[in-house]
C-alpha positions, 0 to 999 in steps of 0.5 A: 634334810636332817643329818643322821647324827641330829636324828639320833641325837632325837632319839636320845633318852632322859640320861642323854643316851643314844638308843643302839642302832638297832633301835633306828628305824632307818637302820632296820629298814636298810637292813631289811632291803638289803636282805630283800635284795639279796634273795631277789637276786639268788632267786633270778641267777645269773640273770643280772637283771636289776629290780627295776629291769625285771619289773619293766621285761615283768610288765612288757609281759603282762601288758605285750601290746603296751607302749614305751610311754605308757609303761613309764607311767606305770612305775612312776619311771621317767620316760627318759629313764625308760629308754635306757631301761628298753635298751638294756632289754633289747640288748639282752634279746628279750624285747624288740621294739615295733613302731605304734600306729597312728603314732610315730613319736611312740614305739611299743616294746614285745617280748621277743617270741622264743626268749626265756622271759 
């Protein structure tokens, strides 16, 4: 991978001068997510859900009968990533896990009736 120096030095123009930094598509989207991520954080509160939590519990919600496994394929996380990821929502109280039938290698993540998820 090219350090951001080179790709500046890219960027360069005939006079061998740097664009501004806000001429670095990098910068911009960086600075494009932070602003994303700051306003999804004000909108959940005190929550202290991450975006990748918020979409595993907004999945378990859409999908109640989905399992752990299949859910990972979903947004590409790992299965491993995934367990950590049930954990944290198991903790918080707003999924338990049940066993699958015909399947005890897998288990199935459900909203927790009564959670405000």
């Amino acid at each position: 991978m090219r350090s951001e120096t080179s790709a500046l030095s890219d960027l360069s123009d005939d006079a061998g001068q740097t664009p501004l930094l806000e001429d670095v598509f990098g910068y911009n989207l960086k600075r494009a997510y932070l602003i994303v991520q700051a306003d999804f954080r004000r909108a959940l509160g005190d929550q202290d859900l991450g975006p990748r939590v918020f979409s595993a519990l907004s999945l378990f919600v859409q999908f109640p009968d989905i399992t752990q496994s299949g859910l990972a394929r979903m947004p590409g996380i790992e299965r491993s990533g995934l367990v950590a990821l049930v954990d944290d929502l198991q903790a918080r109280g707003y999924v338990e896990r049940t066993e699958v039938p015909g399947d005890r290698r897998d288990q199935a993540a459900m909203v927790q009736s009564g959670s405000t998820a």
